[in-house]
N, CA, C and O atoms as CSV, one atom per row, in Angstrom:
chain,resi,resn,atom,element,x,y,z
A,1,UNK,N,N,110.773,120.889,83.740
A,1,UNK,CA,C,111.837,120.473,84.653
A,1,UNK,C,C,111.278,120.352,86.074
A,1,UNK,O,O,111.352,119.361,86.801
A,2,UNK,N,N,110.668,121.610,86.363
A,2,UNK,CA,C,109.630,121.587,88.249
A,2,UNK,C,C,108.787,120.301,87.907
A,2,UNK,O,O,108.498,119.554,88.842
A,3,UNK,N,N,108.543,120.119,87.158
A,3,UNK,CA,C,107.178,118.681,86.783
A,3,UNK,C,C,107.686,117.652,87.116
A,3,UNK,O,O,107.246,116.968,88.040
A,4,UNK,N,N,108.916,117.293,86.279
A,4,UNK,CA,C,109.852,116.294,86.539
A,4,UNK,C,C,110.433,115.829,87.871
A,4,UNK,O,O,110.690,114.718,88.334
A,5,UNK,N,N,110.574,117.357,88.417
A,5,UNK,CA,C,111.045,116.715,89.899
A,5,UNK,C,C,109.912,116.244,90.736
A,5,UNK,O,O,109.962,115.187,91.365
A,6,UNK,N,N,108.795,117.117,90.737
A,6,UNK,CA,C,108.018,116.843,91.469
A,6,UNK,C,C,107.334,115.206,91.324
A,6,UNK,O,O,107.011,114.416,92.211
A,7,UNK,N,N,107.276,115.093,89.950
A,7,UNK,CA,C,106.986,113.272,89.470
A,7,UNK,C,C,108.176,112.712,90.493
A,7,UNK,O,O,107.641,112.260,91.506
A,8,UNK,N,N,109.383,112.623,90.530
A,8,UNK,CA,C,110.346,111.758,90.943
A,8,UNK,C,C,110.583,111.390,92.899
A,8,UNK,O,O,111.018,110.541,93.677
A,9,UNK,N,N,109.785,113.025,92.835
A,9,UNK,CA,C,109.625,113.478,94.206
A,9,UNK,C,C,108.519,112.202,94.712
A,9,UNK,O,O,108.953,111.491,95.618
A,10,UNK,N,N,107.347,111.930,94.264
A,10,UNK,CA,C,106.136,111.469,94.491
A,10,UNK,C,C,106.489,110.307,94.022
A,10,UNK,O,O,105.879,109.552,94.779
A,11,UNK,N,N,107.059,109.649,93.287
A,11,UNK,CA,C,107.710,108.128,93.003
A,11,UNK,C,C,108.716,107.340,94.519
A,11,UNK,O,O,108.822,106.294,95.160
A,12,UNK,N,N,109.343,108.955,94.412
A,12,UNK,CA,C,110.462,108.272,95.634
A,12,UNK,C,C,109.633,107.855,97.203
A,12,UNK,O,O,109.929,107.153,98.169
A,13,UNK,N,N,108.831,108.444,96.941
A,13,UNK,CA,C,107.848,108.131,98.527
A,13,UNK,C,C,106.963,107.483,98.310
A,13,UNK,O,O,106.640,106.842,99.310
A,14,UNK,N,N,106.226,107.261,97.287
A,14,UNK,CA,C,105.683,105.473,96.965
A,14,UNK,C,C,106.799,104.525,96.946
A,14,UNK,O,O,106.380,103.411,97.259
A,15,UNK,N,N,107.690,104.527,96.772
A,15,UNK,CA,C,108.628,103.617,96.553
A,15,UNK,C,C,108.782,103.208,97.900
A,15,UNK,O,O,108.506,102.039,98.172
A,16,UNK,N,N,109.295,104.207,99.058
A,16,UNK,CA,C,109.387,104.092,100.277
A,16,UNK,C,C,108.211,103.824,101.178
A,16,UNK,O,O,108.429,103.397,102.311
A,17,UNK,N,N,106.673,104.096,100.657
A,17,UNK,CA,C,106.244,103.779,101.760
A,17,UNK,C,C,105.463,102.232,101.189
A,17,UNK,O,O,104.438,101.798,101.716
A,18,UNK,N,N,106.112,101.604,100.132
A,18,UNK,CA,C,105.513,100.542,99.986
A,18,UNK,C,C,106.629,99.852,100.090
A,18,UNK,O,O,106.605,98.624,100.010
């Protein structure tokens, strides 16, 4: 579940800084 967020965590700020 901590894995999961942390993946979604690190998606959401590639997402944003591209």
């Amino acid at each position: 579940m901590d894995f999961f967020f942390v993946i979604t965590a690190i998606c959401c700020i590639a997402i944003c800084v591209q």
